[in-house]
Steps between C-alpha positions, in 0.01 A plus 500: 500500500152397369283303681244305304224284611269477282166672472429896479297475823870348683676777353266762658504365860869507539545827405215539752689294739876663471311806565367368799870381614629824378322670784568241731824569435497885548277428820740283665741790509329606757481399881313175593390604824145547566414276163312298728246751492413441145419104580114524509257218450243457250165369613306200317200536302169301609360266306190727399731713365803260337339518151580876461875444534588239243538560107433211270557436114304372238176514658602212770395618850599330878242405640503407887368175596627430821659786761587517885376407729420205270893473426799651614844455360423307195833420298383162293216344474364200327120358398365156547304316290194619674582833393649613865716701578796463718740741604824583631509750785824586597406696765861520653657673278781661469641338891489193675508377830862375491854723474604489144856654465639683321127603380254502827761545840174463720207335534253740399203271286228350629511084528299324245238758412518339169174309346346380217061630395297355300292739308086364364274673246240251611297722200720459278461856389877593473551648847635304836230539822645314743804327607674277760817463642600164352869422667678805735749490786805530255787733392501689189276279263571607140351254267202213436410269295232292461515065495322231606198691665731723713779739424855484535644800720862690443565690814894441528650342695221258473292327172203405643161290369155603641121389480222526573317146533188618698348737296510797738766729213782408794808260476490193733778341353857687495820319366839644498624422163852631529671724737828708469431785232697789595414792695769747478303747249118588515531551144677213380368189569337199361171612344219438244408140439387419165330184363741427211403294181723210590265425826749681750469785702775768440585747712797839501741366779614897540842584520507422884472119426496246810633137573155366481402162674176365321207288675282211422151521612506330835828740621807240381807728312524368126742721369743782581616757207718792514346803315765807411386703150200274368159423477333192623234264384324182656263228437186574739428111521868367574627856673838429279660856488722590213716835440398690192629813289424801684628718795346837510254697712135473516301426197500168282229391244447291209389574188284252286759245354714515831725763469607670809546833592649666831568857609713700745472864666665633231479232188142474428467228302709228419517197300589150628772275344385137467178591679361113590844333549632399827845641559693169489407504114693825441800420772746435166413889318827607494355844668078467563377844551175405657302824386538728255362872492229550229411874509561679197518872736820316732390325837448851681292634248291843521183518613245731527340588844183719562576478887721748690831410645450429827685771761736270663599343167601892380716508820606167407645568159675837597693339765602235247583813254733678772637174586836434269546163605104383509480684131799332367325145613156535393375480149340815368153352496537555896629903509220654448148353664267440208521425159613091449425152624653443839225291652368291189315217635262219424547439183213325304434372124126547424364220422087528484294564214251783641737814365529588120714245315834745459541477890522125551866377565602872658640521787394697834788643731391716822754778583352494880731843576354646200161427583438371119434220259719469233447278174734312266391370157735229361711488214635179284786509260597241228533157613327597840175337552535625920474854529883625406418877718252712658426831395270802681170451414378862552687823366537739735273352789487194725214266458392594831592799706386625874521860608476306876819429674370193696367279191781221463399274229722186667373218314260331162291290502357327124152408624230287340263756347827582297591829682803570677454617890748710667620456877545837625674472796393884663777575680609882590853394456613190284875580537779226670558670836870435452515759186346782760747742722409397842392853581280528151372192615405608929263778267311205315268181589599225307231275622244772374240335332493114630154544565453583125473303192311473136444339246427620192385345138598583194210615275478505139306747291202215436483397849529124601326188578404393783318178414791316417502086542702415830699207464394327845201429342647364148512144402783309387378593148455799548816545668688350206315758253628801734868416441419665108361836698623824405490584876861444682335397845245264343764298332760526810169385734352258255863304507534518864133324567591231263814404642352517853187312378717221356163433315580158281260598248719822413789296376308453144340902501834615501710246238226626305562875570886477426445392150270831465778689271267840526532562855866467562501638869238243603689257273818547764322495839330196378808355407647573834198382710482186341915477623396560859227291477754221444410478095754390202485806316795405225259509209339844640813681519536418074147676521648793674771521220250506300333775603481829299650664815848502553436538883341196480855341369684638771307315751493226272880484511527547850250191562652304225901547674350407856308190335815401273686490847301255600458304182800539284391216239173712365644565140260686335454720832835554499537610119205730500614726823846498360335650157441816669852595446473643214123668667472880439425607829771573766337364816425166322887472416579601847312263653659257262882617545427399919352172433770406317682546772321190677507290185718244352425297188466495120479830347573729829814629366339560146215676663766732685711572198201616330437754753802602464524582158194585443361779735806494716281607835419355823888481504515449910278186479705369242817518655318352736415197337856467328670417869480081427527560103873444386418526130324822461797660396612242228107436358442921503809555321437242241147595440684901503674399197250300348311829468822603294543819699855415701621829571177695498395432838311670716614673776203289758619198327882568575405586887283160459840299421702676735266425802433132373932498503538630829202257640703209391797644637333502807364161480832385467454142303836433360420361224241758386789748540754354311184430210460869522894611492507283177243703325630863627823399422405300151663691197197477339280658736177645324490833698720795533818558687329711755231266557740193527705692765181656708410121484809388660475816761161355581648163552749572729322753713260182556767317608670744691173472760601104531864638620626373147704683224435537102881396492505194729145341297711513162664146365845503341370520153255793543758743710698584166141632344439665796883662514457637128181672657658664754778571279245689250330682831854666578545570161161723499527615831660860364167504270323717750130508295502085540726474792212297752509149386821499491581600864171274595707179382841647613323485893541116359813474394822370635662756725843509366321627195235688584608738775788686343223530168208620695762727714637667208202637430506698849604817335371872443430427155254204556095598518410533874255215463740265364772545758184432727401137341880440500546565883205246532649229314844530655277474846357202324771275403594258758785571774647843596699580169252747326337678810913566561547599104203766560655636860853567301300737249307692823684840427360521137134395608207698548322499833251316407713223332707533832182379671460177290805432554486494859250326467646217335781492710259425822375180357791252587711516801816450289409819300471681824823383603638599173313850575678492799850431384425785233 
C-alpha cells in the first residue's frame, strides 16, 4: 500500500518515523523490567539563555517581553484598549482540588491557585515591566476577554466578570456570569473568548460541555442551557447565551470576515460550518456536521520537531508497541513518540498588518508536545471566496521549532502593533496525567514548572512599532475611521468602544462608512454596529450587495434573512438578497439556501429552484428549507424540462428529487401525496423509468417513518399504474446489471406479489449483492411473509446473507414466532 500525503518533506519523515516504530518494535521484544531506569528528566533553560534553543524562519525572531516571575502559566491572553495586557494563568494545571473519575481518583490539585495579571509597558517600548494580580482565588482559568473596562474570565465551572474601578491594576468588582461548565477533562473545556463581528463574545464549549445556569448582574438566574458537542456565544450587555457550531478542544479564533476555526489534539485546524448562526437556525439540516477538517496533510499531520523525545514518552510508546490490544486501539500517529500532531492547540488566524503581506490570513497552531510552531497558508478553490483548505506553509520545517523540552507554545494572541504573541505555557510535562502508566508517572512531576511562564512576540525581519495610536484615547471619529484599519485588533477594539460608548453622534460616521464600497471589511462591521446600536440598516445591507466583495454579500444575506423575518413586506429587500442565487460564490449561496429556510413569500421557491439547477451545492441547507415547500418537486421538474434535457439528469439532481420525495413522504399531507402519486404514476412522465421508480422508493420510505405504506396512500385509479410497475420490476428482476430499482419498488409492492418474485431470486446463480438487496426488501415489506420467504432459502445462503436474514427476522415479534415455529 502507498501512503501519500502530500509534500516531499511528509514523505521523508515517515519513513523516518516507521523506522523509529520499527525499532520500537524489535525493542519491545525484550523484557520491560528495569525500563524505568531510562525515564530521566530534562532540565529547563533560563531565560538568559532561551534564545539559543529556538529556530525561526524568514528572518522573524521571538522576542521575550514578559517572563516569570512576571507571569506564570499563561494560556490566553487579551489587550485592552490601553494597550494592557491581561493574562490567563492557569496555574493549576493539569489537577484540581476535587475527585474527577474516571480521570483524577484523588484529590491531588491545589484549590483555586488560578488568577488572572495584568501586564504594563508604561514605556511603551515593546516589553512588559510590571504587573498585578488583577482577579485570583479560582480554579483552572483558561481564557479572557476584554469589555466594558474589565475582562470577562473562563475558569470552568465558572464565567466570571472582573474590574478594576479604583485604579490600583486590581478587580473590585467580580460577577459570576454563568456557572456549570464541565470539569471532567483538564484539556477539554470551555476556552478562548473571542469578540466576534456580530457584537457577541464566542467561546469553544470543549467536548466536556456543562448544564450551564447564566446570571444577571445583581446574582438573579436568567437562563439555563444544556451544552453537549457545541460552542457557545452571548451578548455581554443582556448575558443571553446561545449554542453555536463547535465542540472540540482548546483553540478557537476568527479570521477577518468571521470565519471560525477550532482545533483538537490531533486535528489541528478546522473549519466551522455556519460559523455566526445560532444552532436553532440549523436544527432542520438533515445531518449538520458542525466542523469540518481543513488540512490538506490529514488531521494528524507530520511535523517536524528539533526537540528530543522526552524519556518517559520512549517508554511510553514501546509499551503501547508490545501491547496487542493498546496497538490495535490507537492510531499510528500515537506508536511511536515523535513525528505528528497529537497536542495541536490554540489555533489562531493572523490578523495584523506588521508581517510581510503573504502571511496575513495564515494560521498559527502550537504542537505544545512538540515544542513547535507550525504555520498554515490558505487555499481557495472556484466558487470559494472563504478559504476552501490549508496547506503547510514551510517545506520541510516548522515555522518555529525549540530544541527545549519545556517551551509549550499554549496560546496566540493578534496584538495591536500587528504582531502575533505566543503564550508559552513552560511546563516540564504538558501531557494529560490519565495517558501516563501510573509507575511512568511516580518518576515524573507534573506540576513542574507552575512557577514558570513567558511570553514571547513574534518579530518580523523590519522590526515593529511601538508608537501605535491606542484606542482609549480615540474619539468617536476617530474610532469610526479605525473600523477601515488593516490591523485586526484595531477594528475588533474600535467596534467594541463604539458600541459601549453609545456615542449619538456615531450613528451618522458610520451610515456614512457603510456606503464606502472600497473598504468592504469596515463596510460590514459598520453595518453591524449600526444593528446593535438599534439602527434600520435595510438600505445598507443593498450597499453590502453591492460591494465588490463577495464576503461582504454573505453577511449581507445573513442580515438581510434576519431583517426580512422581521419585515416580510420590504419588496425590493427581499428581491435583491434573493438575486444572489444565481451569485458565484459558494458561501453566499449557502448562506442563502438556510435563510430560505426561515422565509415564506413571493419568489422563495424560485430562488430555491435556482440553486438547484444551477450550482446544485449547499444541498443540506436546501433540503432544509424544502421541509414546508409542497411544490418543489412539481415547479423543479417543470423548469427540468423546460431546459429540454428530461432524461439527462444529473445524478445530484436525481438524489435532489429523491430526498425532496421522501421529505414529503414524511410530512405526510395527503393531499400533497396523492398530487405526487399522480405525477410518478402519469403516463407521460418527463423522466426515465428509473427515476420515476427511485421517486416512488423515496416516497414511500418517507412515509414509512409516519407508520404509513406506499400501497395504503394510493387511490383506486392510480393502483392499476402502480400494478403495471411492479409488474415491469418482476419482469427485470432476472436482469442482474439493472436489477436495483426494481427490487427497491418490489420492498413496495403487494406481498402476494412480491415475495415469491424477490424470493426466486434467492439462488446460487444470482450476484451476491443482489440476493443481499433482495433479503432487505423481503425484511421490508410489511408483515412476516418475506422475512419467512428468505428463512425457507437459509440452506442455499451465504453466511453473510444468513446474517441479514436474521436480522430481519428479529424485527417483528410475529417473524420471531414464525422463526420459532421454523
Amino acid at each position: 500500500m502507498v501512503v501519500t500525503f502530500g509534500t516531499r518533506a511528509t514523505s521523508r519523515s515517515l519513513g523516518g518515523i516507521l523506522l523509529v516504530l520499527l525499532a520500537l518494535q524489535i525493542r519491545a521484544a525484550e523484557p520491560s523490567a528495569g525500563d524505568l531506569g531510562e525515564v530521566g528528566r530534562l532540565p529547563p533553560v533560563e531565560v538568559a539563555d532561551v534564545q539559543k534553543t529556538f529556530e525561526v524562519q524568514q528572518g522573524f525572531k521571538l522576542d521575550l517581553v514578559a517572563h516569570e516571575p512576571l507571569v506564570n502559566d499563561p494560556v490566553d491572553g487579551c489587550f485592552d484598549e490601553h494597550g494592557n495586557l491581561y493574562i490567563a494563568e492557569m496555574r493549576g494545571y493539569p489537577y484540581s482540588a476535587e475527585i474527577r473519575l474516571p480521570q483524577q481518583p484523588l484529590p491531588l490539585g491545589r484549590k483555586d491557585v488560578c488568577q488572572v495579571r495584568r501586564l504594563v509597558d508604561a514605556n511603551r517600548d515593546g516589553v512588559f515591566e510590571s504587573s498585578t494580580v488583577f482577579a485570583s482565588g479560582m480554579s483552572w482559568v483558561v481564557s479572557v476577554c476584554c469589555f466594558d473596562g474589565g475582562v470577562f474570565v473562563l475558569a470552568p465551572s465558572a464565567l466570571y466578570y472582573c474590574k478594576d474601578t479604583t485604579g490600583d491594576g486590581v478587580a473590585d468588582i467580580r460577577q459570576v456570569v454563568a456557572s456549570g461548565f464541565g470539569r471532567g477533562n483538564v484539556q477539554a473545556m470551555a476556552n478562548n473568548l473571542k469578540w466576534g463581528p456580530d457584537g457577541k463574545i464566542y467561546f469553544a464549549a470543549g467536548m466536556v460541555g456543562g448544564e450551564i445556569t447564566i446570571f444577571s448582574p445583581d446574582g438573579a438566574d436568567i437562563q439555563k442551557l444544556s451544552v453537549r458537542g457545541n460552542d457557545l456565544r452571548f451578548d455581554p450587555w443582556t448575558r443571553k447565551f446561545e449554542p453555536v457550531n463547535g465542540g472540540q478542544q482548546f483553540g478557537h479564533c476568527f479570521d477577518d470576515w468571521g470565519q471560525r476555526y477550532v482545533c483538537s489534539n490531533s486535528n489541528h485546524i478546522q473549519r466551522v460550518n455556519w460559523p455566526l448562526h445560532p444552532l436553532e437556525h440549523l436544527s432542520e439540516l438533515p445531518s449538520n456536521q458542525p466542523v469540518r477538517n481543513f488540512a490538506n496533510e490529514g488531521p494528524a499531520a507530520p511535523v517536524f520537531r528539533k526537540s528530543p523525545a522526552e524519556p518517559w514518552r520512549i517508554v511510553r510508546t514501546r509499551r503501547r508497541v508490545n501491547d496487542p490490544e493498546m496497538k490495535k486501539r490507537l492510531p499510528m500517529t500515537e506508536l511511536v513518540p515523535i513525528g505528528f500532531f497529537t497536542s495541536a492547540t490554540g489555533v489562531t488566524i493572523y490578523r495584523g498588518d506588521a508581517y510581510p503581506a503573504e502571511f496575513h490570513g495564515n494560521a498559527f497552531i502550537g504542537d505544545v508536545g512538540g515544542n513547535l510552531i507550525h504555520r498554515k497558508k490558505m487555499l481557495t478553490s472556484q466558487g470559494y471566496s472563504f478559504s476552501a483548505a490549508a496547506a503547510r506553509a514551510d517545506d520541510d520545517v516548522e515555522f518555529i521549532t525549540s530544541t527545549d523540552t519545556w517551551f509549550r507554545p499554549a496560546n496566540f494572541i493578534n496584538g495591536p502593533d500587528g504582531c502575533l504573541y505566543v503564550c508559552d505555557m513552560y511546563r516540564e510535562t504538558i501531557e494529560h496525567p490519565f495517558s501516563i502508566p501510573e509507575d511512568i508517572k511516580a518518576k515524573l512531576d507534573l506540576e513542574s514548572g507552575t512557577d514558570r511562564g513567558r511570553i514571547y512576540r513574534l518579530t518580523p525581519p523590519g522590526g515593529v512599532k511601538t508608537d501605535w495610536k491606542r484606542p482609549a484615547d480615540c474619539s468617536t471619529e476617530e474610532l469610526v475611521e479605525m473600523l477601515a484599519s488593516t490591523n485586526g485588533w484595531h477594528r475588533e477594539t474600535a467596534q467594541r468602544l463604539l458600541l459601549e460608548r453609545r456615542d449619538p453622534l456615531s450613528r451618522d460616521l458610520l451610515r456614512k462608512q457603510a456606503r464606502q464600497k472600497d473598504t468592504p471589511r469596515a463596510q460590514v462591521l459598520a453595518v453591524r454596529t449600526l444593528l446593535l446600536l438599534g439602527d434600520e440598516i435595510s438600505c445598507h445591507i443593498h450597499s453590502l450587495l453591492a460591494s465588490p466583495d463577495s464576503r461582504a454579500h454573505w453577511h449581507a444575506v445573513q442580515l438581510g434573512i434576519d431583517m426580512l423575518i422581521q419585515h416580510p413586506n420590504y419588496r425590493s429587500l427581499r428581491d435583491r438578497v434573493l438575486e444572489t442565487a444565481s451569485d458565484d460564490h459558494y458561501e453566499v449561496r449557502g448562506e442563502l439556501a438556510l435563510g430560505l429556510a426561515r422565509l415564506s413569500g413571493p419568489g422563495v421557491d424560485e430562488a430555491w429552484v435556482t440553486m438547484v439547477l444551477g450550482r446544485r451545492d449547499s444541498s443540506e441547507a436546501l433540503l432544509a428549507s424544502a421541509k414546508n415547500r409542497p411544490v418543489l418537486i412539481p415547479l423543479l421538474m417543470r423548469r427540468q424540462i423546460e431546459r429540454s434535457n428530461l432524461h439527462n439528469v444529473e445524478p445530484k439532481l436525481e438524489l435532489m428529487l429523491e430526498n425532496l420525495a421522501q421529505i414529503s413522504g414524511t410530512r405526510g399531507d395527503e393531499a400533497e401525496i396523492r398530487n405526487l402519486l399522480e405525477q410518478f404514476l402519469a403516463a407521460d412522465f418527463p423522466l426515465s423509468e428509473n427515476h420515476r421508480r427511485s421517486l416512488l422508493v423515496a416516497l414511500g420510505m418517507g412515509l414509512r417513518t409516519r407508520g404509513k405504506t406506499l400501497l395504503a396512500a394510493l387511490t383506486p385509479d392510480q393502483r392499476p399504474a402502480f400494478d403495471a410497475l411492479c409488474a415491469a420490476a418482476i419482469a427485470q428482476l432476472p436482469m442482474d446489471g439493472v436489477y436495483k430499482p426494481s427490487v427497491e419498488l418490489l420492498a413496495f409492492g403487494p406481498v402476494e406479489k412480491s415475495v415469491p418474485a424477490l424470493a426466486a431470486q434467492l439462488k446460487p446463480q444470482s450476484m451476491p449483492q443482489m440476493q443481499q438487496s433482495v433479503i432487505v426488501a423481503l425484511g421490508d415489506l410489511p408483515g412476516p411473509e418475506g422475512s419467512l420467504a428468505a428463512l425457507a432459502k437459509w440452506r442455499e445462503l451465504s453466511p453473510e446473507l444468513r446474517r441479514t436474514t436474521v436480522e430481519i427476522l428479529l424485527r417483528e415479534r410475529a417473524r420471531v414466532d414464525g422463526l420459532l415455529a421454523a
